[in-house]
C-alpha positions as CSV (number, residue, x, y, z in Angstrom):
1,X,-21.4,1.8,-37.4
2,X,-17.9,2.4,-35.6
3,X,-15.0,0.8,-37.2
4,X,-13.8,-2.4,-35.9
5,X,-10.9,-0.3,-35.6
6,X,-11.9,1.8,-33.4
7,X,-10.5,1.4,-29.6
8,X,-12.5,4.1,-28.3
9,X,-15.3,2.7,-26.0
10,X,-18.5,4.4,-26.7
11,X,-21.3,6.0,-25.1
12,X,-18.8,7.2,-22.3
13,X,-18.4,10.9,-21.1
14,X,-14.7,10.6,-21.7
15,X,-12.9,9.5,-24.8
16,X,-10.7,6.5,-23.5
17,X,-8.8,4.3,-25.7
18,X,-6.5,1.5,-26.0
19,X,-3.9,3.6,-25.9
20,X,-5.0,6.1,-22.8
21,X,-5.4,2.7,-21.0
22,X,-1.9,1.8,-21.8
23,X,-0.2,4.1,-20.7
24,X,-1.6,4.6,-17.1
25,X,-0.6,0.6,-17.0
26,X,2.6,2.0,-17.5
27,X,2.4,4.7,-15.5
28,X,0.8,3.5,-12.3
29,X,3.4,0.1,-12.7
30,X,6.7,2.5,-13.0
31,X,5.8,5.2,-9.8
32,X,3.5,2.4,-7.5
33,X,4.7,-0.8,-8.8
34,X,0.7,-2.2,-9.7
35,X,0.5,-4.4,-11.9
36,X,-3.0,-3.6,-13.7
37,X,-4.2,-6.5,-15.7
38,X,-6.6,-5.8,-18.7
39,X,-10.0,-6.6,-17.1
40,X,-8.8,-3.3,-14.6
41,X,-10.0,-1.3,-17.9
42,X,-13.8,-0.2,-16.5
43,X,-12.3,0.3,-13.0
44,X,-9.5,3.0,-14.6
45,X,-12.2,4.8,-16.4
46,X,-14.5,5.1,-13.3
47,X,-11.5,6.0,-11.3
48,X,-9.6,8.8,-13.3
49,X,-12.7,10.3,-15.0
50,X,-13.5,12.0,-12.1
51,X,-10.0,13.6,-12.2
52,X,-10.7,14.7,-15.6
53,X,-14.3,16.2,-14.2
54,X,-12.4,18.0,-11.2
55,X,-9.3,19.4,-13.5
56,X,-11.4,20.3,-16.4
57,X,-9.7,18.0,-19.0
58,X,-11.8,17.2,-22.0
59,X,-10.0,14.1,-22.6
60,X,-7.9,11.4,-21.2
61,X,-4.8,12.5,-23.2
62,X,-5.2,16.0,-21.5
63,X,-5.0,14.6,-18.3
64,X,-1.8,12.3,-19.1
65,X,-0.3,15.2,-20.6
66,X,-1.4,17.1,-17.2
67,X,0.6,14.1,-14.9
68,X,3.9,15.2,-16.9
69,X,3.6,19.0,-15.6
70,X,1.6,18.5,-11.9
71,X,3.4,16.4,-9.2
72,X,0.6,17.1,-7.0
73,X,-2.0,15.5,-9.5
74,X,0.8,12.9,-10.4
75,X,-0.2,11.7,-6.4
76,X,-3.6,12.4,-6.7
77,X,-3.7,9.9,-10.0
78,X,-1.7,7.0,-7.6
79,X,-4.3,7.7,-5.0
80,X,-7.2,6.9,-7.1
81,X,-6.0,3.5,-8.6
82,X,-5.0,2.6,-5.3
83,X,-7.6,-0.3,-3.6
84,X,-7.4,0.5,0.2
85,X,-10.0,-2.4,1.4
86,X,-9.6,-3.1,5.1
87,X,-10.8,-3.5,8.4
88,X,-10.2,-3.6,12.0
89,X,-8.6,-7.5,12.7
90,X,-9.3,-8.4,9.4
91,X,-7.6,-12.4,9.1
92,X,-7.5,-12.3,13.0
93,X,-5.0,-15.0,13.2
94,X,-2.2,-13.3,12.3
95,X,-3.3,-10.9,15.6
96,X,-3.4,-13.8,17.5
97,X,0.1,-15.2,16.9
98,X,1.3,-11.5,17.1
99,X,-0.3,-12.0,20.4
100,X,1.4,-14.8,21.4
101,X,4.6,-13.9,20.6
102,X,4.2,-10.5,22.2
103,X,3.7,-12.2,25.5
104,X,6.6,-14.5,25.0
105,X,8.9,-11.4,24.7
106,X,9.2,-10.7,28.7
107,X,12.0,-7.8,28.6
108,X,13.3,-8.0,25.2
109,X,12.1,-4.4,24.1
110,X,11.0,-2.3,22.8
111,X,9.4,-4.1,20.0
112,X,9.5,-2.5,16.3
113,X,6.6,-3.2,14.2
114,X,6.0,-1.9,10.4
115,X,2.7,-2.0,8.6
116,X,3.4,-1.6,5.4
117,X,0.5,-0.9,3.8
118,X,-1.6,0.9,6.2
119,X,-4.3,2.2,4.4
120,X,-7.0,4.2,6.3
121,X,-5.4,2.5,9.4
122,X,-7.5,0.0,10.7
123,X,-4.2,-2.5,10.6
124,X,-1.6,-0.6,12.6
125,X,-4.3,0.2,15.4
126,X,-5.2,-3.3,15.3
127,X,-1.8,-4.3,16.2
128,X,-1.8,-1.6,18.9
129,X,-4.7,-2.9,20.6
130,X,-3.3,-6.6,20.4
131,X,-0.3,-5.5,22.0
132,X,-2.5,-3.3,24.8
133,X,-3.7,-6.4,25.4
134,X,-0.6,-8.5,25.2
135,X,1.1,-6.5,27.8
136,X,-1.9,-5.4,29.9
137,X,-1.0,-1.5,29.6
138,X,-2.4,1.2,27.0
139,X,1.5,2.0,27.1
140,X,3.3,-1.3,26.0
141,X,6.8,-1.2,24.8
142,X,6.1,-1.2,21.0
143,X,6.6,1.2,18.1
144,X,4.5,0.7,15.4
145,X,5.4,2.6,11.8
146,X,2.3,2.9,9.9
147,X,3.5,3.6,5.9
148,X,1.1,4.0,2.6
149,X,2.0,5.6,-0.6
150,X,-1.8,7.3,-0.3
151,X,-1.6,10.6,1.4
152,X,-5.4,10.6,1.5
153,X,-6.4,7.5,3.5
154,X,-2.9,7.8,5.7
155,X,-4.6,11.5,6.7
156,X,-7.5,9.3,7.7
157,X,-5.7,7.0,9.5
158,X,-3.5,9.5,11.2
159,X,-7.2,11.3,12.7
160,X,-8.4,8.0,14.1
161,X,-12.3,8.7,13.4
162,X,-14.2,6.0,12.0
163,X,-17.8,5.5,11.5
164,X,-19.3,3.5,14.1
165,X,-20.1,0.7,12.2
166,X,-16.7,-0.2,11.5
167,X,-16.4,-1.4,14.6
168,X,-19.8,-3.0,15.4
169,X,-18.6,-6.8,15.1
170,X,-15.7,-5.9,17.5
171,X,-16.1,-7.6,21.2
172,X,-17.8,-4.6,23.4
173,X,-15.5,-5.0,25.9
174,X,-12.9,-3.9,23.3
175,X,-14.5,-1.3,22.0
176,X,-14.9,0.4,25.6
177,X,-11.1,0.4,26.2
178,X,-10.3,1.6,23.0
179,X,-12.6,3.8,21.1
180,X,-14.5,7.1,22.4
181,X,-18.3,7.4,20.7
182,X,-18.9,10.4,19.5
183,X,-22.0,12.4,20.6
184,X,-24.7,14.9,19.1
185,X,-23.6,15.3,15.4
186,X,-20.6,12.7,15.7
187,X,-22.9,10.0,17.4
188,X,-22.2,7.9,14.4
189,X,-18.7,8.3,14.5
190,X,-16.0,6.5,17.0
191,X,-12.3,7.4,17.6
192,X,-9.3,5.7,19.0
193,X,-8.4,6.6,22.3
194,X,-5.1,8.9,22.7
195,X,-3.1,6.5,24.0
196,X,-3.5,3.9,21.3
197,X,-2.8,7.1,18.5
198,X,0.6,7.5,20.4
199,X,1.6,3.9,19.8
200,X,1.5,4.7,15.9
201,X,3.4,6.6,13.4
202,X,2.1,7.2,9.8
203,X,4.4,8.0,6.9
204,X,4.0,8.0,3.2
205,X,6.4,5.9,1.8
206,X,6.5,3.8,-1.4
207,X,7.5,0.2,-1.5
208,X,9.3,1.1,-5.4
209,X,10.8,3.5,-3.5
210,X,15.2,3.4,-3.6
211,X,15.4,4.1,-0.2
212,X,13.4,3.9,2.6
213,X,12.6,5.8,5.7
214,X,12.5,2.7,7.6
215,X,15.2,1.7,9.9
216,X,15.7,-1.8,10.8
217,X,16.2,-4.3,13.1
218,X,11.9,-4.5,13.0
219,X,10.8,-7.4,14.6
220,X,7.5,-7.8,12.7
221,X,6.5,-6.7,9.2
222,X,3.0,-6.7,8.3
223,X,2.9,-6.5,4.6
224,X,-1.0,-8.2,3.5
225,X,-3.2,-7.8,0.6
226,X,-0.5,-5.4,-1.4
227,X,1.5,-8.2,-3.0
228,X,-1.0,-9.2,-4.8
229,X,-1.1,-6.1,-7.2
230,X,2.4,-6.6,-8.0
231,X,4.0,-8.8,-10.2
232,X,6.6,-11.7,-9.8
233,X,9.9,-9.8,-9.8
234,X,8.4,-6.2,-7.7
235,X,7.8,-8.9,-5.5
236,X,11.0,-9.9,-5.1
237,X,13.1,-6.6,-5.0
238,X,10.6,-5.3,-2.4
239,X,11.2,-8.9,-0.3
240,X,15.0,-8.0,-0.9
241,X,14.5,-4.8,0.9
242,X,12.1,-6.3,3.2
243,X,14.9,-9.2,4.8
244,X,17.7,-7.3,5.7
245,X,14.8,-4.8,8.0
246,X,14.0,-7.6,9.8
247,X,15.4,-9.2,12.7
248,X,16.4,-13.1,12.2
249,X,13.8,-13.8,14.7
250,X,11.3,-11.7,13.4
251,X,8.1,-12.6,11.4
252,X,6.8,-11.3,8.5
253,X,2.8,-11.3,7.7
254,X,1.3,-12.1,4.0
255,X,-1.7,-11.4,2.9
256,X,-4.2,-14.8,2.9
257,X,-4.0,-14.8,-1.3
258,X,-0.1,-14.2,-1.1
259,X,2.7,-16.7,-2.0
260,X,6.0,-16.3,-1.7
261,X,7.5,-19.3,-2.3
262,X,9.6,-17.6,-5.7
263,X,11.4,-15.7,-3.1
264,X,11.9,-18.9,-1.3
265,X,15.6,-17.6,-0.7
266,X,14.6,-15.1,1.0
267,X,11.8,-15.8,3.3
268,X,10.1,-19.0,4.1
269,X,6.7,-19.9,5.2
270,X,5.9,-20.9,8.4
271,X,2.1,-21.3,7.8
272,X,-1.2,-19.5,7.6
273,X,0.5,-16.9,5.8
274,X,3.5,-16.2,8.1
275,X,7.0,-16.0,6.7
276,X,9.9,-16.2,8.5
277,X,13.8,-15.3,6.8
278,X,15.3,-18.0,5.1
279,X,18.2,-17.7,7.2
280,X,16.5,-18.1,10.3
281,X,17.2,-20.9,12.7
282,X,14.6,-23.9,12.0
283,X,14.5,-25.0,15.6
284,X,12.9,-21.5,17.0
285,X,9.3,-22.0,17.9
């Protein structure tokens, strides 16, 4: 019978203890800023113990001791504890105030827009098409700066091919201006026309990062569903870096879990998950 001592957890391929699970917490909080809270214990192991499988490590100290010496696995182990869930218009309102705003712009442009935590790139291309549509052209005057600190799903995103059922909820209509459906061995796959790809620029970049490869003034930042792995004060130095980017005008776009009212002297909300600067003028609609 196994000590009560004992913070190995059995019957698993891997030896992984308390203190293996420790120090990725650490590790994964200092170079990507997540804060992994204990129940993330079963989720680590799944993740990292294929690493071990592909490097050949025996145990889980052999790969932390392997993170030390191999920058390339060092991004490889922030890629795999990295959650990239996401989808094409996913909380549509935000699109449709993006919308709005777009068509209220007339000929202040162009119009610089960050997605800040692009993932496979469903987001960025979904603020394309809203501002194809917007303007009425598949060459409106935006830029849009797709960033993710995952090389592997900002390769996807930079491709554009998507299975077709990613987009099978999306309005037909839609999908014929936008997407191309691939045929014989692709006919289950879809990709985003050219002129939408052009509209977007992917770039790793780390929000921990000390400087950025963002330039400001932006006039939208959508930054959704990434809070929420940080804590209370990454939260705030990232919002510090976040307010100077962005115009006084300009919006920034929360996740529909995320609050930032700590930071409430830097941004404020104006509703359904839409902050605007503190410093902005109250009156602007």
């Amino acid at each position: 019978m196994p000590s009560p001592i004992d913070t190995a957890v059995p019957l698993r391929e891997f030896q992984f203890t308390t203190a293996d699970f420790d120090k990725v917490r650490k590790l994964i909080h200092q170079q990507a800023g997540i804060s992994l809270s204990a129940a993330k214990q079963d989720m680590v192991y799944s993740r990292l113990s294929r690493r071990l499988r592909a490097c050949g490590d025996k145990t889980f100290a052999d790969y932390l001791g392997r993170l030390e010496r191999d920058k390339a696995e060092a991004e490889t182990f922030i890629n795999s504890l990295t959650t990239n869930l996401t989808s094409f218009f996913r909380e549509a309102h935000h699109f449709d105030i993006l919308a709005e705003r777009l068509r209220q712009a007339g000929e202040r442009q162009p119009i610089k827009i960050w997605c800040a935590a692009a993932s496979t790139g469903e987001e960025p291309y979904s603020i394309a098409m809203t501002a194809c549509e917007a303007f009425n052209t598949l060459t409106p005057p935006v830029q849009i700066i797709a960033s993710d600190i995952d090389t592997h799903v900002l390769a996807q995103g930079q491709a554009g091919v998507y299975r077709a059922d990613r987009i099978e909820r999306m309005d037909p209509a839609r999908v014929r201006r936008f997407f191309l459906k691939g045929v014989g061995s692709q006919a289950e796959q879809v990709r985003v026309r050219p002129e939408l790809q052009r509209l977007v620029s992917f770039r790793k970049l780390n929000l921990l990062d000390a400087r950025y490869s963002i330039s400001g003034p932006l006039d939208y930042i959508f930054c959704r569903n990434v809070m929420i792995y940080f804590d209370k004060p990454t939260q705030y130095a990232i919002l510090q870096r976040f307010s100077p980017l962005l115009k006084p005008e300009g919006l920034l776009f929360a996740g529909h879990s995320e609050s930032f009212l700590h930071a409430a002297d830097l941004f404020r909300s104006r509703g359904r998950t839409v902050y605007e600067r503190s410093d902005a003028p109250r009156d602007r609609p």
